[in-house]
C-alpha positions as CSV (number, residue, x, y, z in Angstrom):
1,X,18.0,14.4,61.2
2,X,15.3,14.5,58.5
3,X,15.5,17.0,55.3
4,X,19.2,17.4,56.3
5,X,20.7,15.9,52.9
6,X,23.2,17.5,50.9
7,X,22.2,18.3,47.6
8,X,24.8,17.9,44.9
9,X,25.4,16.5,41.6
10,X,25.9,12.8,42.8
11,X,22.7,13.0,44.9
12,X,20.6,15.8,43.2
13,X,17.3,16.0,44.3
14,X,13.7,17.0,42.4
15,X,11.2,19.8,41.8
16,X,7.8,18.2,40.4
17,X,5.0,20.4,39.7
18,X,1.5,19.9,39.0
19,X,-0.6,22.4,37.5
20,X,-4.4,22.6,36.7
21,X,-5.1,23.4,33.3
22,X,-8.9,22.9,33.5
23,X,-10.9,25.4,31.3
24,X,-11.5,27.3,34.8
25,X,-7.8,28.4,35.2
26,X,-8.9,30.7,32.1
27,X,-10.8,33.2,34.4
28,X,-8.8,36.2,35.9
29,X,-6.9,36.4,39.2
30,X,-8.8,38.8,40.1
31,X,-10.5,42.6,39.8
32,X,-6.9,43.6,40.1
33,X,-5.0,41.3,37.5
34,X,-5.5,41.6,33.4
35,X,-3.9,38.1,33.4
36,X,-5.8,34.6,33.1
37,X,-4.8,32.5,36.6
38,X,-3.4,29.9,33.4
39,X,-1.2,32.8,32.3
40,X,-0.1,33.8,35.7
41,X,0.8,30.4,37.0
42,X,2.8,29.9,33.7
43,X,5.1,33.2,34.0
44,X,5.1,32.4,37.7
45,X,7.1,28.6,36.6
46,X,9.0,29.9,34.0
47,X,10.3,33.1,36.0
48,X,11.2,30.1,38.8
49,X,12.8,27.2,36.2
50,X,14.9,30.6,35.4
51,X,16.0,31.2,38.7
52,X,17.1,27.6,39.7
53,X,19.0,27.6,36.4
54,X,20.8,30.6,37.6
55,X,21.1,29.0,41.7
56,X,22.9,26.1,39.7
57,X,25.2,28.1,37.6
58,X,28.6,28.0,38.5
59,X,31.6,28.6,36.0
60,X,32.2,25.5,34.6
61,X,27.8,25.7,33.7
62,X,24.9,24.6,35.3
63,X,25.2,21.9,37.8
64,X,22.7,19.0,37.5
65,X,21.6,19.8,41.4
66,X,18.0,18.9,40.3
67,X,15.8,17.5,38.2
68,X,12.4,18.9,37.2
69,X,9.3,18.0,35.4
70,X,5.5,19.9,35.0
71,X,2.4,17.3,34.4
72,X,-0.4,19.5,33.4
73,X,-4.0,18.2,34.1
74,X,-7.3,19.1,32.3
75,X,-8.4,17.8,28.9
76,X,-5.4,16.0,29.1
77,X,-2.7,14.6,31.8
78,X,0.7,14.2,31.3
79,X,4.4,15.9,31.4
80,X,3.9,20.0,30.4
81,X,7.2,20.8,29.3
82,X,7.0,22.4,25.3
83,X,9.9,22.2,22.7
84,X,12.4,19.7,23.1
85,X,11.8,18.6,26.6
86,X,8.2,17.6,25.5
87,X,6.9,14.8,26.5
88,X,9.9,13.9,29.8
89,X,8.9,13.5,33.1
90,X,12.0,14.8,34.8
91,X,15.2,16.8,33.4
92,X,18.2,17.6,34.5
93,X,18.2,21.4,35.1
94,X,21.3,21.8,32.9
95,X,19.1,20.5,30.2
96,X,16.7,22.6,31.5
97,X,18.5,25.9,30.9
98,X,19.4,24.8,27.5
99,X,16.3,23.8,25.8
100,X,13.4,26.7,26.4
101,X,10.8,26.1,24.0
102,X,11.5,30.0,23.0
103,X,12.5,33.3,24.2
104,X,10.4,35.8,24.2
105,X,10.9,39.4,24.8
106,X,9.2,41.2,27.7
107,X,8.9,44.6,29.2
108,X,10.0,45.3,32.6
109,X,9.6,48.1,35.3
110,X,13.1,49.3,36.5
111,X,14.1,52.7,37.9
112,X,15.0,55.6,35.7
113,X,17.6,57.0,38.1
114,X,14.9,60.0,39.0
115,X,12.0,58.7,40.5
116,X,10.0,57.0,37.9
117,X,9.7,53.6,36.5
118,X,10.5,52.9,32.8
119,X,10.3,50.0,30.3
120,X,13.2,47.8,29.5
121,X,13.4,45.0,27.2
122,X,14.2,41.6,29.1
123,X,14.6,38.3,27.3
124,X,12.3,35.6,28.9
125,X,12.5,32.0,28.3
126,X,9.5,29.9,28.1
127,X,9.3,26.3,28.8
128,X,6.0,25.7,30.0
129,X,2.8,27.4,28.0
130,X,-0.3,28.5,29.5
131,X,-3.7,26.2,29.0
132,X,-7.2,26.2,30.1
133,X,-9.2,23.8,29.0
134,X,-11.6,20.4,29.8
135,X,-12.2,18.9,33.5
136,X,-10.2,18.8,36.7
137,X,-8.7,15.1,36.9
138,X,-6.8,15.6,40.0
139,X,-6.3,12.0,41.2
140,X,-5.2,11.1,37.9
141,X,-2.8,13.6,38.1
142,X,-1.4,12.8,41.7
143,X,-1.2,8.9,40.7
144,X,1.1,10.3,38.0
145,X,3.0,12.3,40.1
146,X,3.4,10.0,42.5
147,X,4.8,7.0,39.9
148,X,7.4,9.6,38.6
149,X,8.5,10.6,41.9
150,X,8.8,7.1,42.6
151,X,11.4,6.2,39.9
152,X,13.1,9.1,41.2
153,X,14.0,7.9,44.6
154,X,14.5,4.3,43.3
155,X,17.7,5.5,41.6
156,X,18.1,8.4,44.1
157,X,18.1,7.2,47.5
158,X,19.5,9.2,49.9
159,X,18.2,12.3,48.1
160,X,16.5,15.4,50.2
161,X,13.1,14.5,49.4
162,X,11.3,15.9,46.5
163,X,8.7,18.3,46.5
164,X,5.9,18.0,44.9
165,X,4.4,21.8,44.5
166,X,0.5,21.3,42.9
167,X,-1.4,24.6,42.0
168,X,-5.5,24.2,41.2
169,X,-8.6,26.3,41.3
170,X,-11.2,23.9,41.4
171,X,-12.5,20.7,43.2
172,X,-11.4,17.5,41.4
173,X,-13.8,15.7,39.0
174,X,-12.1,12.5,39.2
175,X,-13.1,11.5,43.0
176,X,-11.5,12.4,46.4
177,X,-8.2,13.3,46.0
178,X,-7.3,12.8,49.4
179,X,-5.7,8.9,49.2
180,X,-4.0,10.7,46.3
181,X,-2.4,12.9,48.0
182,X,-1.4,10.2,51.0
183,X,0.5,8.1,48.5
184,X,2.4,11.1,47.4
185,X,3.6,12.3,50.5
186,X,4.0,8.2,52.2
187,X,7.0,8.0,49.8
188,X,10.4,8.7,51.5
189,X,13.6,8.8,50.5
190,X,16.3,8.0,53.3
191,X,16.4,11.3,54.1
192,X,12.4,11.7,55.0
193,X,9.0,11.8,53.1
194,X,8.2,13.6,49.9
195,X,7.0,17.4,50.5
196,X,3.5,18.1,49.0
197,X,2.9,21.8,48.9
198,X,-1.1,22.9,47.8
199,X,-1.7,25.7,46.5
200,X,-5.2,26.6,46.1
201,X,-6.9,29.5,43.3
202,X,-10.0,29.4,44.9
203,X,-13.4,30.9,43.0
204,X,-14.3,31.8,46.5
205,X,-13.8,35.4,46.7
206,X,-15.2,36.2,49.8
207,X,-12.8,33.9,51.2
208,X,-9.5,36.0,52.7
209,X,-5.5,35.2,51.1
210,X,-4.6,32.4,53.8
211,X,-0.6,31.4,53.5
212,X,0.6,28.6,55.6
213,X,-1.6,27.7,58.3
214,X,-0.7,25.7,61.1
215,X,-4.4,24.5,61.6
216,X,-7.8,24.3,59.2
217,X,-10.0,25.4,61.4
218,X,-10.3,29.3,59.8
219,X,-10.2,27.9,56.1
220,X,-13.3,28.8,54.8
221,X,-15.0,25.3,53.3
222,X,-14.5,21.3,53.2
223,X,-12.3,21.6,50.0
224,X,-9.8,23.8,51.4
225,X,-9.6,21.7,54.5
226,X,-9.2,19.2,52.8
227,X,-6.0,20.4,50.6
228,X,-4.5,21.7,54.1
229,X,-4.7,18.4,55.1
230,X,-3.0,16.6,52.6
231,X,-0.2,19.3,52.6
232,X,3.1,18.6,54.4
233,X,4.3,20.2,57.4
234,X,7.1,23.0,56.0
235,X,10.7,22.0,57.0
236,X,12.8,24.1,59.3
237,X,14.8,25.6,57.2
238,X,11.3,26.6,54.6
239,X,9.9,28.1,57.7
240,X,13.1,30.1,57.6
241,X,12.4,31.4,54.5
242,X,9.2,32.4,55.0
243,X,9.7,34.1,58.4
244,X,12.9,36.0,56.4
245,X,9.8,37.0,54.3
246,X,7.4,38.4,56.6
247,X,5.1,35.3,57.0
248,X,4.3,34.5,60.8
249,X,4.9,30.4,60.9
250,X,5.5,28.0,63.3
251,X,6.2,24.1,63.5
252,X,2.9,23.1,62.5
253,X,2.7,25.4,59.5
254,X,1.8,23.9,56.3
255,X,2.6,24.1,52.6
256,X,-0.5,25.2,51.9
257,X,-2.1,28.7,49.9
258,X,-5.4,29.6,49.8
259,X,-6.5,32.5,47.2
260,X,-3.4,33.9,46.5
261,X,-2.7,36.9,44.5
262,X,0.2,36.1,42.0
263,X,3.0,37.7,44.4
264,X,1.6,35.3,46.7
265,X,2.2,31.9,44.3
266,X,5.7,33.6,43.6
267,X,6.4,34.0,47.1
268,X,5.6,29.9,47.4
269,X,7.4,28.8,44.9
270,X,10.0,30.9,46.2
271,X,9.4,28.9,49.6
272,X,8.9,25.7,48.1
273,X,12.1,25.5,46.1
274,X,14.2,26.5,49.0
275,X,15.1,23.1,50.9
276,X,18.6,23.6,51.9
277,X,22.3,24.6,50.7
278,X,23.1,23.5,47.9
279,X,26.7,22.1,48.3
């Protein structure tokens, strides 16, 4: 049965994501939201690269379950990671945990035992920084995509598939992005094809927060459509996930998010990065 691999440390799978950093990402979420979508989506993959370092701890350290990589695209395309990851395509998550670019300190809401909410100091490690800035070369960002997710599975066979989890708020400016997205999602590992999950920061306010759709036909313009459609169908047990959530999905549900808040992208990731057991 398809996306039924075990994951372990001889036959680790991979998180790739691919992130917009056009000079449009540097407008707000929203009325509601001080925060730039830029700075958003980078808290929102930094708060997740810290929580698969922790789903991979075990006593003896973290287990190389995955491997990971960012490619940002705007002025420029190529691997996101900062510090001493700069520059790789994919690393091991145990390298992962030991290399943030920085830690930096943040405040957090937690209960005062009496009702209220104070701040406490948490220490938050950064990997990947926020940018805005230049065009939105999506194809040229999915070829690369595709071409590292392609050495994966040459020396990863029998891997669950990897996911490929995209984040943009714009149309692309380097062409139709749709054969793009095909030759993503036609590679297959022995255990099925590669999981494409779109998730789209529309400028389009008056278009309503859609989360997994099983069909286009209530997305709001051609663009959208057109991301839904090159979005993979969610896997059983991601469809599990998001019902344990409160999402209502069925089998033809799709990895795809239309004008989402920033609970919303966490909530995908969240989604996205749950595959299977981890064994």
């Amino acid at each position: 049965m398809a996306y039924s691999a075990e994951i372990s440390r001889n036959n680790p799978s991979c998180f790739l994501f691919v992130i917009d950093q056009s000079g449009s990402m540097a407008d707000s979420f929203g009325i509601e939201s001080a925060k730039s979508k830029a700075q958003g989506v980078a808290d929102a993959i930094n708060k997740l690269l810290q929580e698969l370092v922790i789903r991979c701890a075990r006593d003896e350290g973290v287990r190389d379950y995955f491997y990971m990589g960012v490619i940002g695209y705007g002025a420029n395309v190529g691997p996101a990671l900062g510090g001493t990851l700069s520059g790789r395509d994919l690393v091991p998550i145990s390298e992962v945990a030991n290399s943030p670019a920085r830690i930096e300190e943040r405040a957090k809401k937690v209960d005062d035992g009496a009702g209220g909410l104070v701040d406490q100091k948490v220490r938050f490690p950064i990997w990947f920084d926020a940018t805005a800035n230049g065009g939105t070369p999506m194809c040229q960002a999915l070829s690369q995509a595709k071409s590292t997710i392609s050495k994966f599975i040459s020396q990863h066979g029998n891997c669950f598939p990897p996911v490929v989890i995209h984040i943009t708020d714009g149309e692309s400016t380097d062409g139709d992005p749709s054969s793009a997205m095909r030759a993503v999602t036609e590679q297959a590992s022995a255990d099925g094809n590669v999981l494409l999950f779109n998730i789209h920061l529309s400028n389009n306010q008056a278009a309503r927060s859609t989360a997994f759709p099983d069909s286009p036909g209530r997305l709001p313009d051609q663009y959208s459509q057109l991301l839904f459609n090159g979005a993979s169908t969610l896997t059983p047990n991601m469809r599990s996930r998001a019902q344990e959530m409160g999402f209502p999905v069925g089998e033809g549900s799709k990895g795809f998010v239309l004008n989402a808040d920033l609970v919303l992208v966490i909530q995908a990731l969240e989604i996205g990065t749950r595959p299977s057991n981890l064994r």
